[in-house]
C-alpha positions as CSV (number, residue, x, y, z in Angstrom):
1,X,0.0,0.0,0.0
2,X,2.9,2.3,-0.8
3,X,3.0,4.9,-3.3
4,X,5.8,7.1,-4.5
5,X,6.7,10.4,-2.7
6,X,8.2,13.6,-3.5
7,X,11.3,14.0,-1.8
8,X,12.9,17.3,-0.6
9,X,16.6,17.6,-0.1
10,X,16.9,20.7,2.4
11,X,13.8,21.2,5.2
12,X,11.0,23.6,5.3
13,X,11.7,26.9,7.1
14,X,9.1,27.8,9.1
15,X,8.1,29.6,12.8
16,X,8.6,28.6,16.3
17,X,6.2,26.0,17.1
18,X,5.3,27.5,20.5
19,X,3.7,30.4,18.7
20,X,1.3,28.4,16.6
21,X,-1.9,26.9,19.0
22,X,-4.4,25.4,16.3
23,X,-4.0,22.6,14.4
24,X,-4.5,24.1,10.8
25,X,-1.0,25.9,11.5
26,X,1.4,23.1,13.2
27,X,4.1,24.2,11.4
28,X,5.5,20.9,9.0
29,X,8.1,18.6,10.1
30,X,11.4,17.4,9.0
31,X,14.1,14.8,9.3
32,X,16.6,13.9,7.5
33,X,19.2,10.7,7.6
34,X,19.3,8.9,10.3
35,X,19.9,5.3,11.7
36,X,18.4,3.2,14.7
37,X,21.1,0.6,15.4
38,X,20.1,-2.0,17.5
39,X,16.3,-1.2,18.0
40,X,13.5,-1.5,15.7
41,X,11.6,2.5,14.5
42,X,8.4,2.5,14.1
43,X,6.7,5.7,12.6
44,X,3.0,6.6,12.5
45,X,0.5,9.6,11.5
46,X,-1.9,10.3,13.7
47,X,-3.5,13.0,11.3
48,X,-2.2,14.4,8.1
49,X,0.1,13.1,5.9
50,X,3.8,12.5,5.8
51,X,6.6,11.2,2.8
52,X,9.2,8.7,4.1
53,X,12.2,7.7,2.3
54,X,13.9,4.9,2.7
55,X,17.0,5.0,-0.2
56,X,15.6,5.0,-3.7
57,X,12.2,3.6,-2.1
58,X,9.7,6.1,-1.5
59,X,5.9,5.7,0.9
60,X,3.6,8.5,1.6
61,X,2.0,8.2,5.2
62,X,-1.3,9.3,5.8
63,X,-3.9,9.5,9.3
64,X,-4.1,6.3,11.0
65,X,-1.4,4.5,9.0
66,X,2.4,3.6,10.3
67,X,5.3,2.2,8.7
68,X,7.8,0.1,10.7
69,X,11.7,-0.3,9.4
70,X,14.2,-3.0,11.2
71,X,17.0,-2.5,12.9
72,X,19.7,-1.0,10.9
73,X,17.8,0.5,8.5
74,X,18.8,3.8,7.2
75,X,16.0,6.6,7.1
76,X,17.2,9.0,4.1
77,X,14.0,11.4,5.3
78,X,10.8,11.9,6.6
79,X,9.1,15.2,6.2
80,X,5.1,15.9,7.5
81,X,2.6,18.5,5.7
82,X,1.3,21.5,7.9
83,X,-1.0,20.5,10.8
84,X,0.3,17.0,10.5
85,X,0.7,15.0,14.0
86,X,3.3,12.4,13.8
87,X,5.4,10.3,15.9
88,X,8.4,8.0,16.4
89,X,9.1,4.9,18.9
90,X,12.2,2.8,18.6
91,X,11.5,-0.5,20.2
92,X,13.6,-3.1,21.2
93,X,13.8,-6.4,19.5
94,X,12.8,-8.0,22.3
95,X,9.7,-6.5,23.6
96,X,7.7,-7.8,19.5
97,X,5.3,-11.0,20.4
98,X,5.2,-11.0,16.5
99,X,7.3,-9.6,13.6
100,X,5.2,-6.4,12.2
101,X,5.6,-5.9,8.3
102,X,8.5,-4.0,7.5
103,X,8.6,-1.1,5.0
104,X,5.3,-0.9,4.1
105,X,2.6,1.2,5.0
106,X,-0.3,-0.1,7.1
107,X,-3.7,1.1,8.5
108,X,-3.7,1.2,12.3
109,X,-6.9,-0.7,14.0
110,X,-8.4,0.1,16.7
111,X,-6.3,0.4,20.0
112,X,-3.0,0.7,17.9
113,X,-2.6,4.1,18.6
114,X,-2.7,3.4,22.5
115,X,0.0,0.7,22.2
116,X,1.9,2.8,19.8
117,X,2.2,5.7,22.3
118,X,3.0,3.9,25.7
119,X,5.7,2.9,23.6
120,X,6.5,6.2,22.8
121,X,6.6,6.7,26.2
122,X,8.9,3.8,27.3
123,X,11.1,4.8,25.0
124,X,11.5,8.6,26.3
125,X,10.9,7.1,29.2
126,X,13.5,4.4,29.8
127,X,13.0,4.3,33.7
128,X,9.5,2.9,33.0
129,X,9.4,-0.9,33.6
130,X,6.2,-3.3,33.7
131,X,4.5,-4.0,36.9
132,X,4.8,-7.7,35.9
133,X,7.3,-8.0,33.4
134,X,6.8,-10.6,31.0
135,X,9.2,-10.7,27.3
136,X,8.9,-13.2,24.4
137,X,12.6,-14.1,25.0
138,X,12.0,-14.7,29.0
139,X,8.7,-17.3,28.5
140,X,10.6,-18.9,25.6
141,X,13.6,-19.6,27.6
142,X,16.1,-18.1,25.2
143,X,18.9,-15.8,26.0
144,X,18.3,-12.6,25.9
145,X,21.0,-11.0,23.6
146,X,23.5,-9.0,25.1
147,X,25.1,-6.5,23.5
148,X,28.6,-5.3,24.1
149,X,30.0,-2.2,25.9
150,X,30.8,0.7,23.7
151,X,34.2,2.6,24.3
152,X,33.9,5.7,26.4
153,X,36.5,7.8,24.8
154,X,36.1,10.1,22.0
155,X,38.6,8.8,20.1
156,X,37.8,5.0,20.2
157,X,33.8,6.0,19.6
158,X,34.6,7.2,16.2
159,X,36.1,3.4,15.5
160,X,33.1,1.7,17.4
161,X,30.3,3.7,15.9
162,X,31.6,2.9,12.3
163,X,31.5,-0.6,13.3
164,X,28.1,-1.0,14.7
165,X,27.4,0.7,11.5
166,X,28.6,-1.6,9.5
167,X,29.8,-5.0,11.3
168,X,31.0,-6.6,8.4
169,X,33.9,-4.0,8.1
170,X,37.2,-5.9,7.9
171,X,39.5,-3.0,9.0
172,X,42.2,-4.0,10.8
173,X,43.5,-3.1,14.2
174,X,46.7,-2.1,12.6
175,X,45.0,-0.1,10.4
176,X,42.2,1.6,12.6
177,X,45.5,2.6,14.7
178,X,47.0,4.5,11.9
179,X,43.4,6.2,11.0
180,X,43.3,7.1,15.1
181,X,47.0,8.5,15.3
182,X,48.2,5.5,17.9
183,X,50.4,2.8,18.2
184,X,48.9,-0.7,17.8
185,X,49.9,-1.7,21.3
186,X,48.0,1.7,22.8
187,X,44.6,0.9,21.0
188,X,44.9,-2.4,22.0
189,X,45.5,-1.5,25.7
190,X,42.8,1.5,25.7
191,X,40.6,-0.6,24.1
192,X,40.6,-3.1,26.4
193,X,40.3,-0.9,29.6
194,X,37.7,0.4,28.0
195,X,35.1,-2.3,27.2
196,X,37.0,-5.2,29.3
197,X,37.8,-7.2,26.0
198,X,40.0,-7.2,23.3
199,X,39.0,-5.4,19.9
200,X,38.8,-9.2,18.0
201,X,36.6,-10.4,20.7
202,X,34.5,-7.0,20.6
203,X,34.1,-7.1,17.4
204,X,32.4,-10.8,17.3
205,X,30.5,-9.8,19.9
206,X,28.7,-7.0,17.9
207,X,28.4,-9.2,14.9
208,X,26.5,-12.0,17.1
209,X,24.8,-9.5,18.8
210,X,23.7,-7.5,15.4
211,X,23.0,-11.1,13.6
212,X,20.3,-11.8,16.4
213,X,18.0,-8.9,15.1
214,X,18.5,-10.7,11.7
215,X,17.3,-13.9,12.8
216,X,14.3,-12.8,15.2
217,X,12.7,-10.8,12.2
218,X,12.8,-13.8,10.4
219,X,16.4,-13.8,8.3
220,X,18.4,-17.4,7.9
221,X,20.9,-18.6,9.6
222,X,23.0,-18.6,7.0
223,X,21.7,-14.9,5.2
224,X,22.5,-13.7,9.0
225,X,26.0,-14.7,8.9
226,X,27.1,-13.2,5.7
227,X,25.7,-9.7,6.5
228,X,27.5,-9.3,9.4
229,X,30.8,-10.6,8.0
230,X,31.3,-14.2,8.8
231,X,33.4,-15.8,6.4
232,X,31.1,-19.0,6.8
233,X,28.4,-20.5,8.4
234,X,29.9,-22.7,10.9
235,X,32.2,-20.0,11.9
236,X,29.0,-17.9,12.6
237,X,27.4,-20.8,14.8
238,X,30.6,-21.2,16.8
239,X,30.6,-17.7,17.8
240,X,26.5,-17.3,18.5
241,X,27.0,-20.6,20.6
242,X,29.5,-19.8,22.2
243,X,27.9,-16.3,23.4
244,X,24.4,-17.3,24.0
245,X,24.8,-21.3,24.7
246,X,22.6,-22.1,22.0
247,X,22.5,-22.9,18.5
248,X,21.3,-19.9,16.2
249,X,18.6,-21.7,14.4
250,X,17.5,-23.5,18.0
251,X,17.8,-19.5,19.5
252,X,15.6,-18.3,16.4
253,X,13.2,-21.2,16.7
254,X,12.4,-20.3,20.8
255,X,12.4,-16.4,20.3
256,X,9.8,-16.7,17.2
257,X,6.2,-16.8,18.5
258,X,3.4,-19.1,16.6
259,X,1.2,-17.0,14.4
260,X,-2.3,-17.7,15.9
261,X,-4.4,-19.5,12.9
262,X,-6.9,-16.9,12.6
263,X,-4.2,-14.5,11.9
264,X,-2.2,-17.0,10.0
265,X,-4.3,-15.9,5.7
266,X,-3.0,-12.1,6.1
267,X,0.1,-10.6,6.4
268,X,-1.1,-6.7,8.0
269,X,0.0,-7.4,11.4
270,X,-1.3,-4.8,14.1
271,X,0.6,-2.7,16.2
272,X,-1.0,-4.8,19.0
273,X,-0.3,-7.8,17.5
274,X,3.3,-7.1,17.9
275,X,3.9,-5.4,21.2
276,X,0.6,-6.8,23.2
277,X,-1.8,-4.9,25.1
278,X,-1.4,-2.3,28.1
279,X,-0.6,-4.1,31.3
280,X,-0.4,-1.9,34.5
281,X,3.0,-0.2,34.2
282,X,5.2,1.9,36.8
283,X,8.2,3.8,36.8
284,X,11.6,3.4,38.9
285,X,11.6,5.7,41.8
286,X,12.9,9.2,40.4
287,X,14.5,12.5,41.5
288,X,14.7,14.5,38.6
289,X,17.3,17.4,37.2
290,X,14.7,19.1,35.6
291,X,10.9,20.0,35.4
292,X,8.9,17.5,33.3
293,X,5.3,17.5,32.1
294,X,3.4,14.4,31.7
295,X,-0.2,13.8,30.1
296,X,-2.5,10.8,30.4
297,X,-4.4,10.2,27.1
298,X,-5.9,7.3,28.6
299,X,-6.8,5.2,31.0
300,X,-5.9,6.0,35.1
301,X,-3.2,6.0,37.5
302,X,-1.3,7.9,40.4
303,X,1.2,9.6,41.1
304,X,3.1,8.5,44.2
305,X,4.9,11.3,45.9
306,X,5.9,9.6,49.4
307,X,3.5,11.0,51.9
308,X,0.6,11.2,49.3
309,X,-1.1,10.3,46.0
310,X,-2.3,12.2,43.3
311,X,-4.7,10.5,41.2
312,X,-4.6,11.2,37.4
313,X,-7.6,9.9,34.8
314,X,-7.6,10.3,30.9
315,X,-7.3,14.0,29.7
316,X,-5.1,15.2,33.1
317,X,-1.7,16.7,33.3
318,X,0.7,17.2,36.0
319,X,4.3,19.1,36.1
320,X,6.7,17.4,37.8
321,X,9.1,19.6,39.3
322,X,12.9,19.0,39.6
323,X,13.8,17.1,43.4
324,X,11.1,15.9,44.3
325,X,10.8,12.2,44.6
326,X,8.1,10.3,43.0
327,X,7.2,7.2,40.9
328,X,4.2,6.9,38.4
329,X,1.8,4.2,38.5
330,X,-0.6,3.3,35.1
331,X,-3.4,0.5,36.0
332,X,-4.2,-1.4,32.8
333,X,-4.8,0.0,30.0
334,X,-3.5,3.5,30.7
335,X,-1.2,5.5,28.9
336,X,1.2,8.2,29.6
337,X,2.6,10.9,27.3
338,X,5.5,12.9,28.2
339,X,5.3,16.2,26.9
340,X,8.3,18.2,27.7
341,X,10.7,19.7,30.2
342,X,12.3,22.7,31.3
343,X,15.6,23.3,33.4
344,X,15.5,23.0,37.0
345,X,15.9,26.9,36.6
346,X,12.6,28.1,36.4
347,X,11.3,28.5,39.7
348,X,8.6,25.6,39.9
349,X,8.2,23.6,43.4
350,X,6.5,21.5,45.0
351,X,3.3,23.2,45.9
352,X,3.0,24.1,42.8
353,X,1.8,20.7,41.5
354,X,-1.7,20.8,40.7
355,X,-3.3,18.5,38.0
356,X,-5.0,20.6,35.0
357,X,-7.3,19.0,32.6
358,X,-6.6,19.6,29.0
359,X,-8.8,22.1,27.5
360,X,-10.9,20.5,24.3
361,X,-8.9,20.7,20.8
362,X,-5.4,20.6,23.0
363,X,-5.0,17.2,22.8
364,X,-3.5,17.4,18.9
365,X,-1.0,20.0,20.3
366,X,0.6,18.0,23.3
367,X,1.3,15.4,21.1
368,X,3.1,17.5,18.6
369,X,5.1,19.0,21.4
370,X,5.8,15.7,22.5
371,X,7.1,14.2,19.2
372,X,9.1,17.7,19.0
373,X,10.8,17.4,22.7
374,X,11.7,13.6,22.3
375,X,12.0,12.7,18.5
376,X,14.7,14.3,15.9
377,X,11.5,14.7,13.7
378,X,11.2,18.9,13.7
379,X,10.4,22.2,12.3
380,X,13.6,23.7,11.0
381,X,15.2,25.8,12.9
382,X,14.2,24.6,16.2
383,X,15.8,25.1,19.2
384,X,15.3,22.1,21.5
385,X,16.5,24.1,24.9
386,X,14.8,27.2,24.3
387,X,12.8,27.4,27.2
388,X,10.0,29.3,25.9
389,X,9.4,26.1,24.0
390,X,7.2,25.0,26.9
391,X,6.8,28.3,29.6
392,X,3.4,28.7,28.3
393,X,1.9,25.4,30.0
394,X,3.5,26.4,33.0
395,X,0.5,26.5,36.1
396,X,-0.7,30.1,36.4
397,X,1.1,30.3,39.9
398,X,4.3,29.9,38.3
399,X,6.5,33.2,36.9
400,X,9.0,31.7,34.8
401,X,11.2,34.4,35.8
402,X,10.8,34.5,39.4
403,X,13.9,34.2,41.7
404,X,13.6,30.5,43.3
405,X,14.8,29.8,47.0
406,X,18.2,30.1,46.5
407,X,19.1,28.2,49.1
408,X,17.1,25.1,48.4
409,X,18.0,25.7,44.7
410,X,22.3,25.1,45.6
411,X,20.8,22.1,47.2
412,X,19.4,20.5,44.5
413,X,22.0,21.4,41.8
414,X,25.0,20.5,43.9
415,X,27.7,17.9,43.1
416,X,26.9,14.8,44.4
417,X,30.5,13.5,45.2
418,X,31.7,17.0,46.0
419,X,29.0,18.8,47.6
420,X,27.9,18.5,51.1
421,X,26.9,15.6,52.7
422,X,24.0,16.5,55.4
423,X,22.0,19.5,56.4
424,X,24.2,21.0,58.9
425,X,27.0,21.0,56.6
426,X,25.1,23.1,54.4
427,X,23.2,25.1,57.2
428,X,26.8,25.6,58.1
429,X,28.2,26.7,54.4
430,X,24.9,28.9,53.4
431,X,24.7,30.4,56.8
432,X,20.8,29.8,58.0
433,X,20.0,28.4,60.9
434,X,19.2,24.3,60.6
435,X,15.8,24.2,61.7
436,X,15.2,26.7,59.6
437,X,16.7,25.3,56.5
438,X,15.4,22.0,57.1
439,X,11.7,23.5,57.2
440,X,12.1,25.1,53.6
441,X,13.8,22.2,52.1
442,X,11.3,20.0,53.1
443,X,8.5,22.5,52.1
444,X,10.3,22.3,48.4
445,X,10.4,18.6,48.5
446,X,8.4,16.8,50.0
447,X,11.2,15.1,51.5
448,X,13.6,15.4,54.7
449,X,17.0,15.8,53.2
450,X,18.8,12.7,54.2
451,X,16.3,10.5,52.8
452,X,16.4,13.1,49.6
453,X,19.9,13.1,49.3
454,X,19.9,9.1,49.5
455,X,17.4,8.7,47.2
456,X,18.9,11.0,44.2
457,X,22.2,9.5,44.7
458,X,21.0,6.1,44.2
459,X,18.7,7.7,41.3
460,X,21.8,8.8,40.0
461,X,23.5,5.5,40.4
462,X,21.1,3.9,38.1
463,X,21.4,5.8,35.3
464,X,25.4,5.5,35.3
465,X,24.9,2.1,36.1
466,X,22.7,1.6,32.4
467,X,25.6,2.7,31.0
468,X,28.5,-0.1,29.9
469,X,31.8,0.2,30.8
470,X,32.0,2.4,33.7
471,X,33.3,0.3,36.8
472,X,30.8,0.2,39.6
473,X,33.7,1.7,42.0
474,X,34.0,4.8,40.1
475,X,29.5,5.3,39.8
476,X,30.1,5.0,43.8
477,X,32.4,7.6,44.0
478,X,30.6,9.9,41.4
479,X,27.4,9.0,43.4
480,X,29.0,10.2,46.9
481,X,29.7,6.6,48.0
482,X,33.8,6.2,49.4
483,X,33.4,2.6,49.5
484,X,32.2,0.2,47.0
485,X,30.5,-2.2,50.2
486,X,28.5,1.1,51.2
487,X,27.0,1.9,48.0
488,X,26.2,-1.8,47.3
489,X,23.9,-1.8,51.0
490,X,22.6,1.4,50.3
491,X,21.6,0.3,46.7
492,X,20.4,-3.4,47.3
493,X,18.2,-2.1,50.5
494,X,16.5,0.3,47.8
495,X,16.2,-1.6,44.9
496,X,16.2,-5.4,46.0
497,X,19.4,-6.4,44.1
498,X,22.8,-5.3,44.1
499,X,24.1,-2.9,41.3
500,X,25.7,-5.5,39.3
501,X,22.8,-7.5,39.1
502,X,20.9,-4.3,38.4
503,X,23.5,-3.4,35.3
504,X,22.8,-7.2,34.0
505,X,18.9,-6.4,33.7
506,X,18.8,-2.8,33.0
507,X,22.1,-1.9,31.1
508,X,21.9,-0.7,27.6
509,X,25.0,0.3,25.2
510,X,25.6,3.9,24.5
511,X,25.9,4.0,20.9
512,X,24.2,0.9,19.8
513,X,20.5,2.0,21.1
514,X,21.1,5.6,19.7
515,X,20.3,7.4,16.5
516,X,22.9,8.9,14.1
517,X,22.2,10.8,11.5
């Protein structure tokens, strides 16, 4: 159901966004080249139209209809009409129950706009995790693929991101060295304190890891292994066994889902079909840096902020302000948008939190300013940190300008290894008495500081801790822990598993699940 489409080489010029309120005058929408490495992209118009080009192939998008590309694929461009509404989700491999159809344009039924946006939101949203967490690879018994650390460096990301570009790139070490102005013997050594493995091994561990997404969308064994550079078959199964215990062909066979037999005479395969249905869904515990609007477009759930809830229902939204702990609960069937944030410097606090309903004929623009806060699909020029981008939906009690409480504010925005530890060593360093300070800070937060401060340092743990490569001695020192046995207590009482195991379930790779362009 494609058809061709006219495509532009340079992107629309238009407006700021934030000045436009009505649908007729969203201004269009563009992107240009761009690659989703080791998640699937899924892209989908909820009203208006859209051209999508993929290389020399070309699909025009239009209301209700989504298009879904695999892993790897190279976008050349999308670009939207005026007053369109569209949105991206990347989604990982894992998370399909069935293989959609790629490249080619499909109606959306019922409900496949719900599941489409709480992926949306997972995906902005990477702290959110299921309240009963269930994946195809888990109740099939398969290995879940595990993909290798990425090089922190600068100079050793430009080698590792042309690789998980292209893994069948035959470059050798020697040669990289000479490209990267070192000797062999210091990219082999940097390299390896880097990732924790030598380059050969690395490398084979990003062509298994790349070759799985080939065989769970449906590629042979055989086609898998020549795409990502094995010089044969049996070399290929070697290496996959060797990394995930199991055959390819036996691993493909357990990850692949039966196709039910009513669904078995058609090949459109719904958005539901693919990533299930809307079980109740939570977030980790959080302390943000900044301010964050969410929206719930349907469905109910509740905010938890510690010593109370605030309920939220289809059509509400709720700024969350910077420091203040909370975690959001979504019963089944609900679904959360995020909308946008600002920097923690615009004076919003706790008391400020009040829910507002959206206003009839709003709806259409929270969604554009969503896809324009957390997709690279965007007016042009656009500044992404201008904060006037999102002032206007600040609550009526908030003066975007205002001074904050400066004290509270050097709180919140102070080093974590460097910065004081406890109240009295910053009632001492600002100068105000501690009873007092201790009565504004919990006025701002909701919290007493000590279990504050504990809580954002293991918040911050968690996100260094998704990150490969970093030793889990240096996150504890970065976090404010001097010892590595202190910051393991601190985090297992918290989270109910120590941080390595947390890093086994929750890391992902810092190139490989990003976009270039």
């Amino acid at each position: 159901m494609s058809s061709p489409a006219h495509r532009r080489t340079t992107p629309v010029m238009t407006d700021r966004p934030q000045q436009l309120r009505h649908r007729d005058t969203l201004p269009p929408c563009w992107l240009g080249e761009i690659t989703v490495h080791s998640r699937h992209h899924v892209f989908w118009v909820d009203h208006g139209e859209a051209q999508v080009s993929v290389n020399e192939d070309h699909f025009t998008v239009g209301t209700g209809q989504a298009i879904w590309f695999p892993a790897g694929t190279t976008v050349t461009s999308i670009e939207t009409a005026p007053g369109t509404v569209a949105t991206s989700a990347l989604v990982p491999p894992d998370r399909l129950i069935r293989q959609p159809t790629w490249l080619t344009v499909t109606d959306l039924d019922a409900g496949d706009a719900a599941v489409l946006t709480r992926q949306f939101a997972r995906w902005a949203m990477p702290y959110m995790i299921d309240t009963t967490p269930s994946s195809p690879a888990a109740d099939s018994g398969s290995p879940v693929p595990d993909s290798p650390p990425v090089p922190r460096s600068q100079v050793l990301r430009t080698m590792a991101e042309a690789i998980l570009q292209n893994p069948a790139d035959t470059t050798s070490l020697e040669t990289w060295a000479e490209r990267l102005g070192l000797s062999s013997r210091q990219l082999t050594r940097k390299f390896q304190a880097e990732t924790g493995m030598s380059y050969r091994t690395w490398h084979t561990r990003v062509r298994v890891d790349r070759a799985s997404h080939l065989l769970r969308r449906g590629d042979s064994v055989s086609q898998s292994a020549t795409a990502v550079g094995f010089a044969t078959a049996p070399a290929f199964v070697r290496a996959f066994s060797r990394q995930f215990g199991v055959t390819p062909g036996a691993w493909a066979a357990r990850v692949s889902r039966p196709v039910p037999a009513a669904a078995a005479t058609t090949d459109h395969h719904t958005a539901a079909d693919c990533l299930g249905g809307l079980p109740a869904i939570s977030t980790m515990p959080r302390i943000n840096r900044f301010h964050i609007l969410i929206w719930i477009t349907s469905g109910t759930g509740h905010l938890d902020l510690g010593d109370r809830k605030i309920p939220l229902a289809a059509g509400d939204t709720v700024w969350i302000p910077s420091g203040v702990w909370h975690v959001i609960h979504l019963d089944e069937g609900g679904v959360l948008v995020p909308v946008g944030d600002l920097p923690a410097t615009v004076p919003m606090r706790r008391h400020h939190m009040a829910v507002t309903h959206v206003t009839p004929g709003r709806e259409t623009e929270l969604m554009y300013r969503a896809g324009l806060s957390y997709t690279h699909l965007r007016p042009w020029p656009y500044d992404r940190n201008d904060p006037a981008t999102m002032t206007d939906l600040l609550p009526p009690t908030v003066t975007p300008f205002a001074r904050p409480d400066a004290a509270v504010s050097a709180i919140l925005n102070a080093d974590l290894a460097s910065g004081p530890r406890t109240l009295t060593q910053w009632s001492e360093k600002l100068g105000i008495p501690l009873s007092r300070l201790s009565e504004r800070f919990r006025r701002e937060t909701g919290q007493t500081f000590a279990l504050w401060h504990t809580d954002l340092r293991l918040n911050s743990a968690r996100y260094r801790l998704s990150k490969p490569g970093v030793p889990i001695s240096q996150i504890a020192a970065e976090v404010g822990y001097p010892h590595v046995s202190g910051f393991t207590r601190a985090f297992t009482a918290r989270h109910g598993m120590t941080p390595t195991e947390f890093r086994k379930r929750y890391a992902h790779p810092i190139i490989y699940d990003e976009v270039t362009g």
